[in-house]
C-alpha positions in Angstrom: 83.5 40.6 42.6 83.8 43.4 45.4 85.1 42.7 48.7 85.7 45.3 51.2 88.8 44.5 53.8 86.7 44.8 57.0 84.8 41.6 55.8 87.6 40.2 53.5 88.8 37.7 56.5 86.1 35.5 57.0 86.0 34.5 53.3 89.5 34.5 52.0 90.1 30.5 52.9 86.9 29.8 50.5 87.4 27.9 47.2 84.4 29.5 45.5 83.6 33.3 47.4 80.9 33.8 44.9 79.1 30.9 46.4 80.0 31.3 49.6 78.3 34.3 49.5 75.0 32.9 47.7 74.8 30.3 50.7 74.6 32.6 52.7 71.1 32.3 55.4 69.8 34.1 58.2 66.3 35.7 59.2 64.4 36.2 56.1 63.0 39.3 55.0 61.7 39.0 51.5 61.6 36.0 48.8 60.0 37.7 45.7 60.7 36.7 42.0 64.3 35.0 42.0 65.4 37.4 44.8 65.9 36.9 48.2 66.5 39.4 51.0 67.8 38.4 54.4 69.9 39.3 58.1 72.7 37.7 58.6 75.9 37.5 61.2 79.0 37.1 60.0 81.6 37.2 62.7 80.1 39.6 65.5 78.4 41.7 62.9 74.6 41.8 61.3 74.2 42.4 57.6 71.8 42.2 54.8 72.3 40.3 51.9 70.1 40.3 49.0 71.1 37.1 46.6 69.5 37.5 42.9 68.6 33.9 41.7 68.0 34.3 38.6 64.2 35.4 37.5 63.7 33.3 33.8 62.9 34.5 30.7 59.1 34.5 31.4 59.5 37.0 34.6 61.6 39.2 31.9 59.0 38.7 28.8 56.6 39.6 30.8 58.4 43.2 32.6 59.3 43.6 28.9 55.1 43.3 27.4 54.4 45.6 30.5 57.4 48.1 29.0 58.9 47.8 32.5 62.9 46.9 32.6 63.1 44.0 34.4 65.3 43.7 37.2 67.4 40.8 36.6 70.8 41.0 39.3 72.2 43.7 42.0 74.0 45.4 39.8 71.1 48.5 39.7 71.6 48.7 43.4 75.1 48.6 43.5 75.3 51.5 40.9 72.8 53.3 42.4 74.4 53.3 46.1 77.6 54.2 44.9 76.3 57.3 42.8 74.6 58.1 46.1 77.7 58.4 47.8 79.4 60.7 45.8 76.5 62.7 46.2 76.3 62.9 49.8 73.2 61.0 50.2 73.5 58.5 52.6 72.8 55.1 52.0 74.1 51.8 53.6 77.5 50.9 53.2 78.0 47.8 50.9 80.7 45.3 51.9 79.9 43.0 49.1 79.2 42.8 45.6 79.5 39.7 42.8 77.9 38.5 40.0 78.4 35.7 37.7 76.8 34.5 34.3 75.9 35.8 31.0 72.0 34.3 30.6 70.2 37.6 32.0 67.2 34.8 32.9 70.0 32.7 34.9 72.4 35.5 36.2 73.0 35.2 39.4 74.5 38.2 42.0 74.6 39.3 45.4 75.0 42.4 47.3 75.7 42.5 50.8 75.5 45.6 53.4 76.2 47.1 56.7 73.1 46.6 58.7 71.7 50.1 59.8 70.9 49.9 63.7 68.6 51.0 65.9 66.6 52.8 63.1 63.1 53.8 62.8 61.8 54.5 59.2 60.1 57.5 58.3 56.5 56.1 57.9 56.7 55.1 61.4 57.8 57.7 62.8 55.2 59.7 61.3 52.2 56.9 61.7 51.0 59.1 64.6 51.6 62.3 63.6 47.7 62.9 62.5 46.4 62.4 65.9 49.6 63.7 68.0 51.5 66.2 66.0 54.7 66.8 65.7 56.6 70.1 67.2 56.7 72.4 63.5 60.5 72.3 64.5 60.5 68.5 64.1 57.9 68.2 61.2 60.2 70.8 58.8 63.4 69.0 59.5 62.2 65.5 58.0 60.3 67.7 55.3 63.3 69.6 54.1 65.3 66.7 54.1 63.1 64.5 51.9 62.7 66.9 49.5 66.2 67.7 49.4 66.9 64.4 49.0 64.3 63.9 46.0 65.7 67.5 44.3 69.5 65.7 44.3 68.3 62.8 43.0 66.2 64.2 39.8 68.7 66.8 39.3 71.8 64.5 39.4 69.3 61.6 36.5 68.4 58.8 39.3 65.4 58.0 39.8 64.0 55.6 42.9 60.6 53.8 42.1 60.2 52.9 45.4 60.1 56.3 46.8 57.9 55.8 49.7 58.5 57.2 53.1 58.9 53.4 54.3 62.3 53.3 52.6 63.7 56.3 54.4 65.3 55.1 57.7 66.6 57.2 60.7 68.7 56.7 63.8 66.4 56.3 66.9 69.1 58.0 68.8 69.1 61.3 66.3 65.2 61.4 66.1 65.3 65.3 66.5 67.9 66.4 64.3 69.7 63.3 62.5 69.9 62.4 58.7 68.1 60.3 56.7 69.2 56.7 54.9 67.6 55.8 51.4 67.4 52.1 51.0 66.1 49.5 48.8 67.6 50.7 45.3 67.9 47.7 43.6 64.9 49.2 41.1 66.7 52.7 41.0 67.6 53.5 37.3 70.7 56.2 36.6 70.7 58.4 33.4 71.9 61.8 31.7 68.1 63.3 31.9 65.2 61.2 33.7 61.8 60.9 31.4 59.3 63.3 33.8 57.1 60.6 34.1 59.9 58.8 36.4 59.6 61.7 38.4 56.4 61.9 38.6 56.3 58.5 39.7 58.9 59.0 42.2 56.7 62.2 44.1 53.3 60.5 44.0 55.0 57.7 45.6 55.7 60.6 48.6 52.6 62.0 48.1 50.4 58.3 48.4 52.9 57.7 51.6 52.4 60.8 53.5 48.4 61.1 53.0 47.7 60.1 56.4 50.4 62.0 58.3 48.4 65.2 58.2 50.4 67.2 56.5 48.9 70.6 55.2 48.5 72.2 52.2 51.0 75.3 53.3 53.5 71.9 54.4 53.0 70.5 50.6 53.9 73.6 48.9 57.3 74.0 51.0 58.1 70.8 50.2 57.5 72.0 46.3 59.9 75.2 47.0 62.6 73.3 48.4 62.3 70.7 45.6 62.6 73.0 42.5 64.8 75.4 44.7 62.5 78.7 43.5 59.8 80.9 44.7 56.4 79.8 45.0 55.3 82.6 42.5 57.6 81.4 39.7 56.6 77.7 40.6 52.4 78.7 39.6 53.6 77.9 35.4 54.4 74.7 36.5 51.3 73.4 38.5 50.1 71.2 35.8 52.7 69.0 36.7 52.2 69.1 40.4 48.8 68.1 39.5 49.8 65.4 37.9 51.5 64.3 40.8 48.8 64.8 42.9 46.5 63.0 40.4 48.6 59.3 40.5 49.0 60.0 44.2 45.7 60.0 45.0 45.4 56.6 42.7 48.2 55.0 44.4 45.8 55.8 47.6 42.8 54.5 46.3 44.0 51.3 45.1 45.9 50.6 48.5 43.1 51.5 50.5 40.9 48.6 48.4 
């Protein structure tokens, strides 16, 4: 169990915190496979809680036959946020963290964070940038910063796989020149090097989620400078990758658009 002090009031008098926690309800936002996701107020405050439920061995045989790693509790998430903060990424702040149980199919776990607000993701800001373009000012901004963001993340072994411009959120007030919040890493995976087809994975998710924003072809290859940090003329040994990318990208579109 975590428990930061600026929530650590309103639960202290509980007989079982854990489960004071996992009783937690508000205004649903996801119920998917043993996990739930909602907004909830706790004194004069909004926050989201995502309570794991346990998934059952058939959810985990099944990721397992598919050679994906099943996700089974918050504890991916809560790694993943805090290795976001020491690298300056930000990311929401998390007030609370448990988990209890030793059955992976039964294990149950919370994590509960400072609701971000007023934000506007990325993929809306962008929705109507193919008919009403943005300023080139505005349009590099977000583009350096997403791939800045992508570059520390495959560079420091963490990997997203959810990396879609829907999970990048922004303050409505700061819309010109803010910074950018990654959420929703409760599938993020952290290791020393990360297999390339995890990053592929991770930039045809950008690519497949920017494909109707109008960027250009002169846009895509500054985002590919930024991202490996190196001249475009050094980067042209490396283009078999990039079209490998581009190659699941335009899958991921394809299937969506079905």
């Amino acid at each position: 169990m975590f428990l930061d002090n600026s929530i650590q009031s309103f639960f202290e008098s509980s007989k079982d915190c854990f489960q004071s926690f996992m009783s937690l309800s508000g205004e649903l936002f996801r119920n998917q496979k043993g996990r739930l996701t909602q907004r909830v107020l706790i004194g004069e405050k909004y926050y989201f809680i995502k309570q794991h439920h346990g998934v059952g061995w058939r959810e985990i045989i099944k990721n397992i036959c598919q050679l994906r790693f099943p996700i089974i509790s918050a504890q991916p998430e809560w790694q993943a946020i805090h290795a976001l903060e020491k690298l300056g990424i930000l990311t929401p702040k998390v007030v609370a963290y448990g988990k209890r149980g030793l059955n992976p199919a039964k294990q149950q776990s919370f994590i509960l964070m400072e609701e971000l607000a007023p934000v506007l993701s990325l993929e809306d800001l962008t929705k109507a940038w193919l008919t009403h373009p943005p300023t080139f000012k505005m349009k590099q901004h977000w583009l350096k910063q997403v791939a800045e963001i992508a570059k520390t993340l495959h560079e420091n072994g963490i990997n997203h796989r959810d990396f879609y411009l829907c999970h990048f959120l922004l303050n409505v007030n700061e819309s010109e020149n803010g910074k950018l919040y990654l959420i929703d890493l409760h599938r993020a995976q952290i290791r020393r090097v990360i297999p390339k087809r995890w990053i592929i994975k991770d930039l045809a998710g950008l690519y497949f989620s920017s494909k109707d924003i109008g960027l250009t072809k002169r846009d895509l290859l500054r985002f590919i400078k930024i991202y490996r940090g190196e001249s475009l003329r050094s980067l042209m040994k490396e283009m078999g990758f990039w079209e490998k990318v581009i190659a699941r990208g335009e899958n991921l579109y394809r299937d969506h658009s079905k």
